[in-house]
C-alpha positions as CSV (number, residue, x, y, z in Angstrom):
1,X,122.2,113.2,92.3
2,X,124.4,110.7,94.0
3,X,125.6,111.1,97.6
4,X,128.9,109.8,97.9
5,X,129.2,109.9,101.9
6,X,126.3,107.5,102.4
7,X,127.3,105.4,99.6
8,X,131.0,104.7,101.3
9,X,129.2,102.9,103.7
10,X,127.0,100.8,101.5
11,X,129.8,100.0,99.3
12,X,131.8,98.7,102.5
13,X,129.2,96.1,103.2
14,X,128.5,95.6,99.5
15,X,132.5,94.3,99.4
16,X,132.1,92.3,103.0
17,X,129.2,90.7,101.2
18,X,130.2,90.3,97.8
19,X,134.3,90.2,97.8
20,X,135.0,88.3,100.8
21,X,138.5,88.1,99.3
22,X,138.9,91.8,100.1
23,X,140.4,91.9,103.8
24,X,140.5,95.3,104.4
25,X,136.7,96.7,102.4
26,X,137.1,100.3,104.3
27,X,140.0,100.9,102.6
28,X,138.9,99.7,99.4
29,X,136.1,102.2,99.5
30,X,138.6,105.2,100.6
31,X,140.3,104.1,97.3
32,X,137.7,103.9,95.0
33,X,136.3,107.6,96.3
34,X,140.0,109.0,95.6
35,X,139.3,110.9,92.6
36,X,136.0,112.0,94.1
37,X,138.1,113.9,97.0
38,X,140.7,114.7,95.0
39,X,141.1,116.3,91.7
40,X,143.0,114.1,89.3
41,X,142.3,115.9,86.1
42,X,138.9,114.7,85.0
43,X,135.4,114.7,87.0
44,X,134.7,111.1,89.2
45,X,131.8,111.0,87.2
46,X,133.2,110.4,84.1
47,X,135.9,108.0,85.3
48,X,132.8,106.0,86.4
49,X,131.3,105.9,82.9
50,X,132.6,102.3,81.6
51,X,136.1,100.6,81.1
52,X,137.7,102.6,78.5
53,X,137.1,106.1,81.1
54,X,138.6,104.0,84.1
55,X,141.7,102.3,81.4
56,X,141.7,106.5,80.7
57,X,141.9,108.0,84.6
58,X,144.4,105.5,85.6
59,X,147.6,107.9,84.0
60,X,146.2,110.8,85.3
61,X,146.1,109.3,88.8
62,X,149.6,108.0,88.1
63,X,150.0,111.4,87.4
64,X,149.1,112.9,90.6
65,X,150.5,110.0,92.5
66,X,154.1,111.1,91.0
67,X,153.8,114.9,92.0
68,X,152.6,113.7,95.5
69,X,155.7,111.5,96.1
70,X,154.1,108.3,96.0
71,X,156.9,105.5,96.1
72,X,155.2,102.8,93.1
73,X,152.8,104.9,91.5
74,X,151.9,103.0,88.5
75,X,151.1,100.0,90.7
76,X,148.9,101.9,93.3
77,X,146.7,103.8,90.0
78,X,145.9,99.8,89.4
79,X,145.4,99.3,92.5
80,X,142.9,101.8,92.5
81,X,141.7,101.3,89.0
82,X,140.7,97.7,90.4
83,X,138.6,99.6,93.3
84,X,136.7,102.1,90.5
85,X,135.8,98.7,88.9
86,X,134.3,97.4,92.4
87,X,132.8,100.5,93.0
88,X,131.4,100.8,89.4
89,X,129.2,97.4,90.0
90,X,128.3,98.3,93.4
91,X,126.7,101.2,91.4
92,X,125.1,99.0,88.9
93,X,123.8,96.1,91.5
94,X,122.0,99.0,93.6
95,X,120.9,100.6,90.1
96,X,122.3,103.9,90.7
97,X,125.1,103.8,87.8
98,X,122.6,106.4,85.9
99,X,122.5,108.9,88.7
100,X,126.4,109.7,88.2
101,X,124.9,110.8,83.9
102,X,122.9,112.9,86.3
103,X,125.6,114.6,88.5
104,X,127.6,115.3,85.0
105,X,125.0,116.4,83.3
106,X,123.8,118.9,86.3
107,X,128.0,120.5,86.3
108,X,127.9,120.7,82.6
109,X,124.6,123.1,82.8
């Protein structure tokens, strides 16, 4: 099963090492685990699965981001799409994309 709260971490120096370009990593990382803290309409899990289930999440976090009163929320889903996609290779450089399969399949039973 994948532990998110140690992962943030990881992931931060994962961007420092491997997306110098990204100034500000920590918050990259709060952005990507989003939909992980906060229900969106589908599990984290699955939005994790490939492109297609990230191109899929990003209206239902466009969604949310309306009801909550965001100011631009169809530029901040991208925004955050872009951190899912980050996040989803952190998951396949450390070889742990298969242990979110794992989560899913553990709810589902």
């Amino acid at each position: 099963m994948l532990e998110i709260k140690g992962l943030r971490t990881e992931f931060i120096h994962y961007l420092e090492e491997n997306h110098p370009e990204d100034q500000h990593p920590a918050v990259t990382a709060k952005n990507a685990l989003f939909a992980y803290y906060h229900d969106i309409g589908t599990p984290f899990e699955t939005i994790l699965r490939d492109e297609d289930s990230m191109l899929a999440a990003e209206p239902l976090l466009m969604e949310h981001f309306r009801k909550v009163g965001r100011k631009n929320p169809e530029e901040e889903a991208a925004a955050y799409r872009a951190c899912w996609e980050k996040f989803r290779a952190f998951l396949e450089s450390t070889d742990r994309l298969g242990e979110l399969e794992t989560t899913e399949e553990q709810k589902e039973e």
